[in-house]
N, C-alpha and C positions, 0 to 999 in steps of 0.2 A: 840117188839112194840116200844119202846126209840127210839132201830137203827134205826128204819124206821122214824120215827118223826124225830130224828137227819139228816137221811138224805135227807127227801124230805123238812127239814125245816119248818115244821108245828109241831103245839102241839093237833094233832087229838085226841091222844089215853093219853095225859098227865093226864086227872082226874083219870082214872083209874087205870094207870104203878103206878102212885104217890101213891094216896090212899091203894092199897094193899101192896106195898112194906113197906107205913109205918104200917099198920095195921099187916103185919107180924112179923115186928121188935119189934112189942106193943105186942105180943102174946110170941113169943119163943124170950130165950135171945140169941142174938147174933145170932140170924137167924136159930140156932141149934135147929129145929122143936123136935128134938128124942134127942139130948143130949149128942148124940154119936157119930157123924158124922163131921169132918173137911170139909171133901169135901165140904154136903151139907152145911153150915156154907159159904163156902165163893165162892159157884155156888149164894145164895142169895145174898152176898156181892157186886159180878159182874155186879151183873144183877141191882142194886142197884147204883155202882156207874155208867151205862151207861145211867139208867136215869138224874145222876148228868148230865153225860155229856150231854144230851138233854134240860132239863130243869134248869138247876144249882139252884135247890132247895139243899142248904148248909145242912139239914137233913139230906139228901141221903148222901151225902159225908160222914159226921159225924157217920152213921152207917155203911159205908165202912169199914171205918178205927179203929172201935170196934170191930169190927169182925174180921180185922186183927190182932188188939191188943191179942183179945181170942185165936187166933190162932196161933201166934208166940211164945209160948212157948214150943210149938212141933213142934218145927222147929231142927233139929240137930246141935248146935254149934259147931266150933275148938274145942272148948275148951272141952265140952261134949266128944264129938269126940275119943280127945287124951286122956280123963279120962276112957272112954268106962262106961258114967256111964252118965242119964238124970235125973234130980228129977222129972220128971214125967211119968217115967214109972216103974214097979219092978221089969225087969230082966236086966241082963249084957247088956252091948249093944253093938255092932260091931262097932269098932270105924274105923276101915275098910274092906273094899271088895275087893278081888280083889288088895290088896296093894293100894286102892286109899281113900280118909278119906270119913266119910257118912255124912259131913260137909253141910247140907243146906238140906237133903232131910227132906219130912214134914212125920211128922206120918198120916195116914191114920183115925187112929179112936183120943180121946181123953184116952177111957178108958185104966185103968194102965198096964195090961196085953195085950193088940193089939200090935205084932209088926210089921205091915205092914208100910211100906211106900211105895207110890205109886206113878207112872207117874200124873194121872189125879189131887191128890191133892196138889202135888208140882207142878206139870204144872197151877195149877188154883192162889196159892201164889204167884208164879213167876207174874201171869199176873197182879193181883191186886196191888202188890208189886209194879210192873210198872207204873201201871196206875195213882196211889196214887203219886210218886216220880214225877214224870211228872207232876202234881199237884200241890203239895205242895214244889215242891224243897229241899226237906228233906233229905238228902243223906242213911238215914238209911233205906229209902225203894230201894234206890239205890242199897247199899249192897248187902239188902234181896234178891233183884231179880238176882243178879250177882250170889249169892249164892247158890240158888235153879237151877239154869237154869246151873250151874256146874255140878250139881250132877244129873239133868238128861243127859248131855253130857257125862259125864262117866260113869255111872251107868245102864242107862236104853234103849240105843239105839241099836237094832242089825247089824250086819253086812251087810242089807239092808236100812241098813239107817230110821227103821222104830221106833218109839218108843215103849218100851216094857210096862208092867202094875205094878207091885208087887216086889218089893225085903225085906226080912225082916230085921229087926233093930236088931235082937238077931243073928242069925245064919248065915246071906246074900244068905237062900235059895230064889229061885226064883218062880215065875208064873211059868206055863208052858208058853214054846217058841210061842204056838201056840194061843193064849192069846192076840191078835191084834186090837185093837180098833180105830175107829177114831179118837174117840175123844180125846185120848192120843197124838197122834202128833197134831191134831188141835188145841189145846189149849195151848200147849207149840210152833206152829206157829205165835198164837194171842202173850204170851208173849214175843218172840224173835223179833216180828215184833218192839215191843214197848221198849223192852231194846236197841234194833238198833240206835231209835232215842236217846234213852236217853245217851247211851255210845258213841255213834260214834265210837264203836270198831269193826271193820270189821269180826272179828271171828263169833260175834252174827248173821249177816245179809249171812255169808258163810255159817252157821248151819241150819240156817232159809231156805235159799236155797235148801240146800242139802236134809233137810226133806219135803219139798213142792214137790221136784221133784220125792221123791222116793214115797210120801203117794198118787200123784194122778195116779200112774202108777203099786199100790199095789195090786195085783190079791188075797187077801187075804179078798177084802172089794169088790169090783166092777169085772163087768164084761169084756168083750175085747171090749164091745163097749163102758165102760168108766163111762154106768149108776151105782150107789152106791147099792149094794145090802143089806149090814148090815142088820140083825134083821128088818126083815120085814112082821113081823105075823098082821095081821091084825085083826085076832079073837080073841086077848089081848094083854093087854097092858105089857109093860115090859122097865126098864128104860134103853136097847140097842136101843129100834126103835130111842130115843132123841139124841144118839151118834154121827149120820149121820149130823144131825143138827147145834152140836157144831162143827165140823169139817167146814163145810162152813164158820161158823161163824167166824171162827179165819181166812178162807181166804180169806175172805171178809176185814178183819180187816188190815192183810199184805198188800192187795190190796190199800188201801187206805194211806197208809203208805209211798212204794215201790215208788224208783224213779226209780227201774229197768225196762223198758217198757217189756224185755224177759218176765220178774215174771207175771207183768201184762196182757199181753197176753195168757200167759198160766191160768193165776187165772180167765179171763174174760171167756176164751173157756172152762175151766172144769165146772166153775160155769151154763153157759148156754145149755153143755150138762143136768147139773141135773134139769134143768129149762124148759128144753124142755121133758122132760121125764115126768114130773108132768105133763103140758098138754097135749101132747099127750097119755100116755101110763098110765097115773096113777091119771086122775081127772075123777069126772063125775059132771060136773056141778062144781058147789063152793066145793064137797068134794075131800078128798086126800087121797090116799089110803097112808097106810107105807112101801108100797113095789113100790119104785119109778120106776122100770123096769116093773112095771105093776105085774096082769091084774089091772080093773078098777073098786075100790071101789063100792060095793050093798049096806054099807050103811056107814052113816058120824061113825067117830072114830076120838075122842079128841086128841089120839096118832097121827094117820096120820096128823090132822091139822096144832099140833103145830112140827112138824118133816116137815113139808113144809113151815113151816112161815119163816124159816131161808134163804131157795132156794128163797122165791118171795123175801125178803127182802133187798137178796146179788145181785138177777139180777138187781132190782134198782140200787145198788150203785156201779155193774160194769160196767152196761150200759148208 
């Protein structure tokens, strides 16, 4: 709802975005509704500062950047790294994988014994990290995001160029291979989009590339005709049907970024295949179904809505 304010340039939906985001901040510390959760901690943070950037209510920022503060101590140091040892967690830790350091990847949960780190919650650091740096000219979120967006370049990518989920901090076992989500590469497209501009270092905007072109052409998530299939139960809810969503999201974000007209073109034509598929094949009226290749929703689903609100949002700001 921000995005769309932000880019149709009105403040429609500002009492609302405003008012819940602070009222959740007033509720759970540091956005950590459960207590547990990194991810969810700074999926609020995002969303939090894209209202900044709609409405530049200096709150919104201010709670960005708490949330990062909370969350940057599970972040994997050098120095950690080459000790093979975090004070906040209680087992060994893999100070590398694969001969390469775990130097920037984020832990997954907070609690002492989790040792996951994950694509989506170092893809979502990376982004914030960015976003923040960009902001405030602070180079230590510069770092951060240089750091994170390392360790999923060597870590988490497979040989399809796709981004992978789960590697752990004690042992460097993995997800299974088959473990491919959207929204793992789309949210490390939104950050790479935005360390691009911030580095001017061409390797970030070759990466960025490279995963754009392989995730909209993934037969692992979409059909041959290009609509997104992911998790599309419509007779419950489940937090995979939202994954479709953030994946737009991030290349919506690249789009608006991108001085490449190629990127652009391609971000504009995948975007309005899934654009045309909600109207055609997958609305009845105002409702959306979660299965954007269709059939056509029998009745409204909170899930379908907000799993579409990303597609009407992106076709605005590619068209």
């Amino acid at each position: 709802m921000a995005i769309q304010d932000k880019l149709t340039q009105t403040n429609t939906n500002q009492a609302v975005v405003v008012q819940n985001l602070k009222l959740a901040f007033s509720l759970w510390k540091n956005y950590d509704q459960f207590g547990c959760y990194n991810d969810d901690a700074l999926w609020w943070a995002t969303a939090s500062f894209y209202a900044y950037q709609a409405y530049q209510d200096s709150e919104l920022l201010n709670n960005s950047i708490a949330v990062w503060n909370s969350v940057t101590p599970y972040v994997v140091t050098q120095a950690q790294a080459s000790a093979g040892a975090t004070p906040v967690k209680n087992f060994a830790l893999a100070g590398t994988c694969d001969n390469v350091t775990m130097a920037g990847g984020v832990f997954w949960r907070p609690t002492v014994d989790d040792t996951s780190i994950n694509s989506i919650t170092t893809g979502l650091y990376l982004t914030l990290s960015s976003y923040l740096a960009e902001t405030t000219k602070d180079s230590k979120y510069t770092n951060a995001a240089t750091l994170s967006a390392t360790w999923i370049k060597a870590h988490n990518i497979n040989s399809n160029n796709i981004v992978l989920d789960t590697e752990s901090g004690a042992d460097c076992s993995r997800s299974p291979s088959t473990w491919l989500f959207t929204y793992n590469s789309g949210k490390f497209i939104e950050g790479l989009s935005v360390l691009t501009d911030l580095t001017n270092d061409s390797q970030w905007e070759n990466l960025m590339l490279t995963v754009v072109a392989a995730a909209v052409k993934n037969t692992a998530w979409q059909g041959s005709n290009g609509i997104i299939t992911e998790r599309s139960d419509n007779s419950s809810n489940n937090d995979g049907i939202g994954f479709k969503a953030v994946f737009i999201r991030g290349l919506l974000q690249a789009y608006m970024r991108t001085q490449n007209q190629n990127l652009s073109t391609l971000i504009r034509s995948y975007t309005d295949v899934q654009y045309n598929a909600l109207l055609d094949l997958s609305s009845n009226g105002t409702f959306y179904s979660a299965s954007w290749p269709g059939p056509k929703p029998t009745v409204f689903t909170s899930w379908g809505q907000l799993a579409a609100l990303d597609v009407l949002t992106a076709a605005v700001g590619v068209n």
